[in-house]
N, CA, C and O of each residue as an XYZ file, in Angstrom:
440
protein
N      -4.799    -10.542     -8.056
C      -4.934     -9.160     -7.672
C      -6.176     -8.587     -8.355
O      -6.422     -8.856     -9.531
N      -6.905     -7.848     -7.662
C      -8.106     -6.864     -8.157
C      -8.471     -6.079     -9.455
O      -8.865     -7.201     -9.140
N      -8.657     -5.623    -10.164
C      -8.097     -5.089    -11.127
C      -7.691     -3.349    -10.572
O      -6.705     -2.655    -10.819
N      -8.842     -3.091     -9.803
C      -8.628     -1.743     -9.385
C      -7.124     -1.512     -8.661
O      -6.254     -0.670     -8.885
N      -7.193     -2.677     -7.648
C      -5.734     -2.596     -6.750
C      -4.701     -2.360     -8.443
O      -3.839     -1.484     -8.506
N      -4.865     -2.854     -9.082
C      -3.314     -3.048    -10.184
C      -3.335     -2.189    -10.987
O      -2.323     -1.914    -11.632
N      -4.794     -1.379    -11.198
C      -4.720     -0.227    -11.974
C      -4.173      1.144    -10.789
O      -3.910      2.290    -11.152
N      -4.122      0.733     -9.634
C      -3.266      2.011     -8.748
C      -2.071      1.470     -8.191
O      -1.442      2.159     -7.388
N      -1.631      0.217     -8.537
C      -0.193      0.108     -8.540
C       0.174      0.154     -9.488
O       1.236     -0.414     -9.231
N       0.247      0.380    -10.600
C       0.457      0.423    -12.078
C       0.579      2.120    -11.937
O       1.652      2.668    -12.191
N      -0.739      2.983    -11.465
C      -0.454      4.180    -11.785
C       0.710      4.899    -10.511
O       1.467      5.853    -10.694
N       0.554      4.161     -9.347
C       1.755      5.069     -8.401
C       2.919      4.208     -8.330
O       3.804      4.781     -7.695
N       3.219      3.218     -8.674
C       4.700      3.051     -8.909
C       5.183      3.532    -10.741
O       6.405      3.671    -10.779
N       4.726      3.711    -11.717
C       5.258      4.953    -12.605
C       5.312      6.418    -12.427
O       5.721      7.193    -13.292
N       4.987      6.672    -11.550
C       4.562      8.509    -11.041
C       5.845      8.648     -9.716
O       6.305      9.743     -9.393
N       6.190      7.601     -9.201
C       7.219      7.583     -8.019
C       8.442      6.426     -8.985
O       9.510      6.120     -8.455
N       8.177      6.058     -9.985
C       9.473      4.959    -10.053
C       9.905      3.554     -9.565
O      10.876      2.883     -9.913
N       8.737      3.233     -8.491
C       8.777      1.785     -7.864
C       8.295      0.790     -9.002
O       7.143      0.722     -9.432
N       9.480     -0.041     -9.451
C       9.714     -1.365     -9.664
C       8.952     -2.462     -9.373
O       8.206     -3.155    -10.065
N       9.351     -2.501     -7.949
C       9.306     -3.797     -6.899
C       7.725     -3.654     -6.012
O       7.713     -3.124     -4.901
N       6.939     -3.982     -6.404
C       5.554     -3.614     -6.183
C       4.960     -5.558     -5.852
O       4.710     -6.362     -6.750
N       4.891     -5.806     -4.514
C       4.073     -7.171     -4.234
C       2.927     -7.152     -4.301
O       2.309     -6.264     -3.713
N       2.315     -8.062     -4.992
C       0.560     -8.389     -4.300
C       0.085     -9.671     -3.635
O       0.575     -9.948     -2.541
N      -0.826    -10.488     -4.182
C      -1.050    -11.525     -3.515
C      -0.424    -12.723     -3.650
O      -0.508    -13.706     -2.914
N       0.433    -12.519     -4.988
C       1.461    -14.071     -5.043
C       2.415    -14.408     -3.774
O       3.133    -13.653     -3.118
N       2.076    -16.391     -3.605
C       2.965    -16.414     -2.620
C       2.643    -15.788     -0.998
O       3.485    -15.641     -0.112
N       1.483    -15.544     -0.936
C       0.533    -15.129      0.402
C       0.162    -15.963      1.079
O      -0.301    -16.947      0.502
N       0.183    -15.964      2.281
C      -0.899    -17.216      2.567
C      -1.173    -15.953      3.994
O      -0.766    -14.799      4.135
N      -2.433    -17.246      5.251
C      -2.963    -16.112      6.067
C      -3.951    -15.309      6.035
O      -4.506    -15.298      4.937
N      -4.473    -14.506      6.945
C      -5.146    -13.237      6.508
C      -4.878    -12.069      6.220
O      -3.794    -11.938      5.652
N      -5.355    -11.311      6.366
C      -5.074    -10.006      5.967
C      -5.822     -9.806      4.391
O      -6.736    -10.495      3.937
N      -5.003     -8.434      3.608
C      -5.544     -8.527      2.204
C      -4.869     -8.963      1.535
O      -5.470     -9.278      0.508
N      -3.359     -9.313      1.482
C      -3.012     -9.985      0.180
C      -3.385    -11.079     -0.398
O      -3.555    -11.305     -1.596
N      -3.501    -11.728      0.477
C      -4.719    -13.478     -0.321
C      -5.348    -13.273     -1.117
O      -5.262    -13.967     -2.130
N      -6.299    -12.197     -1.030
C      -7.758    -12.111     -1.861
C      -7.310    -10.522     -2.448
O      -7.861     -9.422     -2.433
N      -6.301    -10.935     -2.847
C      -5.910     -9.334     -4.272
C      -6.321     -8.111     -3.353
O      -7.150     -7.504     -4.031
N      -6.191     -7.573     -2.385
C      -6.758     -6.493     -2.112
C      -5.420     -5.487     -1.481
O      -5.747     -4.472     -0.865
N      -4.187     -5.747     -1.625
C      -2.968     -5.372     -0.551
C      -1.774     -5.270     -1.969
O      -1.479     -6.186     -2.737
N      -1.273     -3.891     -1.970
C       0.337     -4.232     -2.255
C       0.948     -3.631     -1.924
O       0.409     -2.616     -1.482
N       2.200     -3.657     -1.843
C       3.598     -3.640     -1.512
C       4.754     -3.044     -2.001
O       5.690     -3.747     -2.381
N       4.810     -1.579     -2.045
C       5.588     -0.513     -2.740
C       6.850     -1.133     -1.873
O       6.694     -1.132     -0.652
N       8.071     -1.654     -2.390
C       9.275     -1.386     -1.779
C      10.164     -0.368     -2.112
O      10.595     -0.156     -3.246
N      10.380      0.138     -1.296
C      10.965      1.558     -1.399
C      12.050      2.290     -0.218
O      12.157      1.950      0.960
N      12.828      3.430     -0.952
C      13.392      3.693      0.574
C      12.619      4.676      1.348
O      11.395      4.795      1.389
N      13.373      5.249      1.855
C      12.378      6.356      2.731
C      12.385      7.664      2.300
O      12.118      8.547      3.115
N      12.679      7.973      1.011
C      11.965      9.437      0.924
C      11.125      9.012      0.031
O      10.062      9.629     -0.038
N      11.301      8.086     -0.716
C      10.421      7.571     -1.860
C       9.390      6.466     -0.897
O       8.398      5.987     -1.447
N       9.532      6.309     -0.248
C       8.347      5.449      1.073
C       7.488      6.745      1.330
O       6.339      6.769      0.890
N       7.996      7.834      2.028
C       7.143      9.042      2.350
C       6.523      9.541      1.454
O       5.366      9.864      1.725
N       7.100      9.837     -0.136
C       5.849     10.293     -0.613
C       5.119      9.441     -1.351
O       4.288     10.103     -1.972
N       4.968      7.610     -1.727
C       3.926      7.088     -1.762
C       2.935      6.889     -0.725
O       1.762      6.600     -0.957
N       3.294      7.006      0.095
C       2.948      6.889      1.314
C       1.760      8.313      1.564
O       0.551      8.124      1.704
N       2.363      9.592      1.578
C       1.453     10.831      1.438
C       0.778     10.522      0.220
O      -0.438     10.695      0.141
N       1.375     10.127     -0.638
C       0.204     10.754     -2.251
C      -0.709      9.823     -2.339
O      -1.818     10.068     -2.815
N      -0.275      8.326     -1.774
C      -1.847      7.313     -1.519
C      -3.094      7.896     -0.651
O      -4.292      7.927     -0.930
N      -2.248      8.441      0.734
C      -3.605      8.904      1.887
C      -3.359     10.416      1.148
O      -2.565     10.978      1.903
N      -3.600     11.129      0.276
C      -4.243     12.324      0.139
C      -4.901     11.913     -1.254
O      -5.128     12.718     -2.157
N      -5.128     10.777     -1.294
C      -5.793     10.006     -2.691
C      -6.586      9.219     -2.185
O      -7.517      8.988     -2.957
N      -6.680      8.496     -0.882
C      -6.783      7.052     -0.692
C      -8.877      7.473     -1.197
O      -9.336      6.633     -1.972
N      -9.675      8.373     -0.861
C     -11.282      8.144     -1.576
C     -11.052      7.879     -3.109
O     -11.788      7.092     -3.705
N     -10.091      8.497     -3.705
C     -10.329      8.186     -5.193
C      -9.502      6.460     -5.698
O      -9.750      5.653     -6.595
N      -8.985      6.485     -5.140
C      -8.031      4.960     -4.812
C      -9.002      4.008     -4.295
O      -9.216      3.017     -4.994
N      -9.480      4.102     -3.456
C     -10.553      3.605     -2.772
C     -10.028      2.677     -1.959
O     -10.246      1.472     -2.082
N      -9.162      3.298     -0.905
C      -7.834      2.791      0.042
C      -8.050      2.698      1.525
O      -8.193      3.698      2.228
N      -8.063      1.849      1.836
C      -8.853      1.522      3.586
C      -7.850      2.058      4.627
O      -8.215      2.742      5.583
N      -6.159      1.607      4.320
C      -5.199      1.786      5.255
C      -3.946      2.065      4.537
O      -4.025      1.726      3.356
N      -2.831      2.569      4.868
C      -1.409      2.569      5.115
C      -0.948      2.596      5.800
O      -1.101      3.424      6.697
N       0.285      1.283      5.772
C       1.142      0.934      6.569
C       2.811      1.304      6.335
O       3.195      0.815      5.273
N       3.616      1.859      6.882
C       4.616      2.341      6.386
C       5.658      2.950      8.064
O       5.183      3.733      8.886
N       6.881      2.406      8.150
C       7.685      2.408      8.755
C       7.220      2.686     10.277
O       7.298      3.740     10.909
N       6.670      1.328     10.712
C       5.973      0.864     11.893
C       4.541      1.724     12.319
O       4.084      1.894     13.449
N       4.021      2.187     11.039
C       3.019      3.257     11.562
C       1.310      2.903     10.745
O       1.491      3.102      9.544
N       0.228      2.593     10.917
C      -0.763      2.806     10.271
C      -1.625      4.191     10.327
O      -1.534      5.168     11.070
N      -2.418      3.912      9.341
C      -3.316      5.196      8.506
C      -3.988      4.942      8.077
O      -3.695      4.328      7.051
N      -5.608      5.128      8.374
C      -6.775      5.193      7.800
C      -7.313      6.157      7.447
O      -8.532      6.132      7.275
N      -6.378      7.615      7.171
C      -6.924      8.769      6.627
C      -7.239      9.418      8.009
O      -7.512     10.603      7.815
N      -7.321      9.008      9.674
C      -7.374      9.820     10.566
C      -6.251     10.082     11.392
O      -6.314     10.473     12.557
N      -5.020      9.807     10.617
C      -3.580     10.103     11.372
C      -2.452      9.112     11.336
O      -2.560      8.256     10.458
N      -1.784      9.074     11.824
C      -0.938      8.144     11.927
C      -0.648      7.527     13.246
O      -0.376      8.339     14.130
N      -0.645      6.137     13.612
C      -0.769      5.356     14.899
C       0.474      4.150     14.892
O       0.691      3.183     14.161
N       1.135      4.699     16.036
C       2.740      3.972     15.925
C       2.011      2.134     16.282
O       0.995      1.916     16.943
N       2.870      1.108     15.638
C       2.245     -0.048     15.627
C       3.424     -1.045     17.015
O       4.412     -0.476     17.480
N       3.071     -2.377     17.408
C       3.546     -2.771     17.906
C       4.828     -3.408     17.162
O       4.552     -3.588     15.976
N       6.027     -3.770     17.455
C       7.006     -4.196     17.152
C       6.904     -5.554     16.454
O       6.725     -6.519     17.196
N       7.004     -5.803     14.953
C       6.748     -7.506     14.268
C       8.094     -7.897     14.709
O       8.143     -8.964     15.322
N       8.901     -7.434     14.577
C      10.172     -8.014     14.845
C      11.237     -8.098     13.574
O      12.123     -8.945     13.689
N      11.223     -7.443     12.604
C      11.904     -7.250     11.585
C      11.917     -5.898     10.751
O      11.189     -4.924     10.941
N      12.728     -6.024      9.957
C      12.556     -4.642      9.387
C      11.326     -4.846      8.639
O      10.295     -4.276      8.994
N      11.356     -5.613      7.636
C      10.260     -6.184      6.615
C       8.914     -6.411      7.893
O       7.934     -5.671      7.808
N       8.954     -7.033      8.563
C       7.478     -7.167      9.551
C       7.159     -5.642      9.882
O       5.996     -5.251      9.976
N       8.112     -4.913     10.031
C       7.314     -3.349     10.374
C       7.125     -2.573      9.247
O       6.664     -1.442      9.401
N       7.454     -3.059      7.917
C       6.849     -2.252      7.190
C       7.794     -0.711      7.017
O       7.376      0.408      6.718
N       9.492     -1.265      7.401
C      10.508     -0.035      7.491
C      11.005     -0.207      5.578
O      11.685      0.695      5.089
N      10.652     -1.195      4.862
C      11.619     -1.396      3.778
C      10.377     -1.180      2.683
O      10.878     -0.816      1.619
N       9.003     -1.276      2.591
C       7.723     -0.737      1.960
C       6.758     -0.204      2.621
O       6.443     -0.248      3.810
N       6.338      0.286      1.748
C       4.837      0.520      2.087
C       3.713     -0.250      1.789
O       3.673     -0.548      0.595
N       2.838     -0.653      2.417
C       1.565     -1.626      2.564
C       0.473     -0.563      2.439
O       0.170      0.227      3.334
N      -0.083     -0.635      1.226
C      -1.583     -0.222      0.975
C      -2.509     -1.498      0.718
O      -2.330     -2.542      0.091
N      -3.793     -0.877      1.613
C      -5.139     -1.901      1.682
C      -6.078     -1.201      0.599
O      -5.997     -0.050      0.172
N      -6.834     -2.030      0.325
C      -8.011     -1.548     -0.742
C      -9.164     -2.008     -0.068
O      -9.152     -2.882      0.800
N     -10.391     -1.266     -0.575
C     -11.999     -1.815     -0.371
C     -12.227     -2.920     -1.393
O     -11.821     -2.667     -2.527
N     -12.622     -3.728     -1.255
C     -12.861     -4.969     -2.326
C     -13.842     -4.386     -3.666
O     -13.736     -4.801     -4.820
N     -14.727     -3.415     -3.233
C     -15.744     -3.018     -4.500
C     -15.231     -1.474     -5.201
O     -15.970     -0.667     -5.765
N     -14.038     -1.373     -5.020
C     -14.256      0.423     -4.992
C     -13.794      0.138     -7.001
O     -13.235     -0.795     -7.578
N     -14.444      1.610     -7.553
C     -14.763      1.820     -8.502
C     -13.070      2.973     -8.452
O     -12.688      3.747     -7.574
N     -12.509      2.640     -9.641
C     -11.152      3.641     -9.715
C     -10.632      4.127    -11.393
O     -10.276      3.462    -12.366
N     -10.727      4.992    -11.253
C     -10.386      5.773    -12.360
C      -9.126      6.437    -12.531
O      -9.209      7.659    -12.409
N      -7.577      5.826    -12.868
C      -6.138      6.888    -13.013
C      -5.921      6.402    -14.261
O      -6.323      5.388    -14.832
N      -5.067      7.487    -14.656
C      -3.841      7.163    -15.543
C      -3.007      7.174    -15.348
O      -2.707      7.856    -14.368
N      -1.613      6.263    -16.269
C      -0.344      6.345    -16.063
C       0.392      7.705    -16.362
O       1.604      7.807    -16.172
């Protein structure tokens, strides 16, 4: 994992209480978790909704490309219902999936 990605899962799962936070262990494929850039808030859904809001009203200082969260993506221009993976876990109903920029520069505290 990135260091930046783990210094903003480190700071928004203590600020929300998420535990259960995935990154690239155990990945294979594309996407970002391979190459440290993706994790994986598991959460329910009121605690899904507001990591989910407090990443995209953060995601320039985060330096956050997308969110994915209960069949829906977000690149900061809305939210866009996704096609059906076929599971709860494939749609993204049981976490939230944040992407990162590979170079972004990030500054939080716990």
């Amino acid at each position: 994992m990135k260091p930046h990605v783990a210094q903003v899962g480190h700071h928004v799962g203590g600020k929300f209480g998420v535990e259960d936070i995935g990154g690239a262990a155990g990945r294979a494929g594309g996407g970002d978790h391979p190459t440290g850039l993706a994790l994986d808030f598991m959460v329910d859904t009121a605690t899904g909704n507001s990591v989910a809001e407090y990443v995209l009203a953060n995601r320039k200082a985060f330096g956050v490309t997308y969110v994915i969260w209960r069949q829906r993506y977000n690149d900061g221009s809305g939210w866009s219902v996704m096609e059906d993976r076929g599971s709860p876990t494939a749609n993204h109903m049981d976490h939230v999936h944040v992407s990162f920029q590979a170079n972004a520069t990030v500054k939080v505290t716990c």
